[in-house]
C-alpha positions in Angstrom: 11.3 -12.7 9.2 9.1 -13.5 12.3 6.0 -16.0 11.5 3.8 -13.0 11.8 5.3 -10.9 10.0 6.0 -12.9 6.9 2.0 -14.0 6.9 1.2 -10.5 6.9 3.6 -9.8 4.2 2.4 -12.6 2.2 -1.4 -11.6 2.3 -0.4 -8.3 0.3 -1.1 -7.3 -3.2 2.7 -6.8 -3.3 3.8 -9.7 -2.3 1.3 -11.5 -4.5 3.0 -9.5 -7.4 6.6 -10.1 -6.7 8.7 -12.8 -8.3 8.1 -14.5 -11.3 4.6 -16.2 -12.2 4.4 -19.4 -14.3 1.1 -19.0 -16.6 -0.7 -16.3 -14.1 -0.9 -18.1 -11.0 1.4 -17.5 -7.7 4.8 -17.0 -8.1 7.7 -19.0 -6.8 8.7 -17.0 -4.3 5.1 -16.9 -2.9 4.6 -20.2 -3.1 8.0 -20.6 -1.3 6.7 -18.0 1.4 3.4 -19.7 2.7 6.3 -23.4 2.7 8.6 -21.2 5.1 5.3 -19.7 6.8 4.5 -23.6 7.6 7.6 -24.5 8.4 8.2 -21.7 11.1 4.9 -22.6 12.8 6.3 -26.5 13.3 7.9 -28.0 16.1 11.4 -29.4 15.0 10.8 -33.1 15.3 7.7 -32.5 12.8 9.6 -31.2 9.9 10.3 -33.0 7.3 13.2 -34.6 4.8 11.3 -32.0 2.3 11.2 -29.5 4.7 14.7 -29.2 5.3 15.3 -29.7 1.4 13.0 -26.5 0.6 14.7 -24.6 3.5 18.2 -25.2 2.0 17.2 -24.0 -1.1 15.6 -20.8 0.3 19.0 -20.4 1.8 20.6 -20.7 -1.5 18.0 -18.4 -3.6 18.6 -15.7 -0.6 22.9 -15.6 -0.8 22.0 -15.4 -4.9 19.5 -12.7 -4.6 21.6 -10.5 -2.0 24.5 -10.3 -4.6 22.3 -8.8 -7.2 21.0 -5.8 -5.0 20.6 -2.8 -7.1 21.9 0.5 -6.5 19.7 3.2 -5.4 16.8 3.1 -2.4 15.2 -1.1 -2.7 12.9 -0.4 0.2 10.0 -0.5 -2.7 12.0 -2.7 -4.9 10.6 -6.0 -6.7 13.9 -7.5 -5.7 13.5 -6.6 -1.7 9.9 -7.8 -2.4 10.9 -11.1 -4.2 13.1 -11.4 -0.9 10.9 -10.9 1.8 8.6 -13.8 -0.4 11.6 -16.0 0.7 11.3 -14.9 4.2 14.0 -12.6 4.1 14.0 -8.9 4.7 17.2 -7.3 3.8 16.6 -4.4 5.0 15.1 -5.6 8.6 
């Protein structure tokens, strides 16, 4: 997803709902989102050893996640919402 659009997405109430919550507050995957957010909006030679950690395991949460689509129409799904959380839209 684009910068833009994956801050937009993240300042929804779905968004904020998506993805599992530890104790009530922001989920992983929203969490996650606002790292990616940052992380698109940096020049390469800025990011860090912890940046490319987090972005290899957002690319290992996305290949697990895309094996476990559901059947039927996802396009209001939790698991294409958990998704675009981790900057990923599978159906864009």
């Amino acid at each position: 997803m684009k910068p833009a659009v994956l801050g937009d997405w993240l300042d929804t109430d779905a968004s904020r709902e998506a993805g599992q919550h530890d104790g009530g507050g922001e989920s992983t995957g929203h969490a996650s989102g606002r790292h990616i957010l940052a992380i698109l909006r940096s020049k390469k030679g800025d990011l860090s050893d912890d940046d490319y950690q987090h972005m290899r395991k957002v690319v290992g949460y996305i290949r697990r996640h895309l094996a476990q689509r559901p059947s039927g129409d996802v396009r209001d799904s939790r698991w294409r919402h958990s998704l675009m959380n981790w900057g990923h839209d599978p159906l864009g």
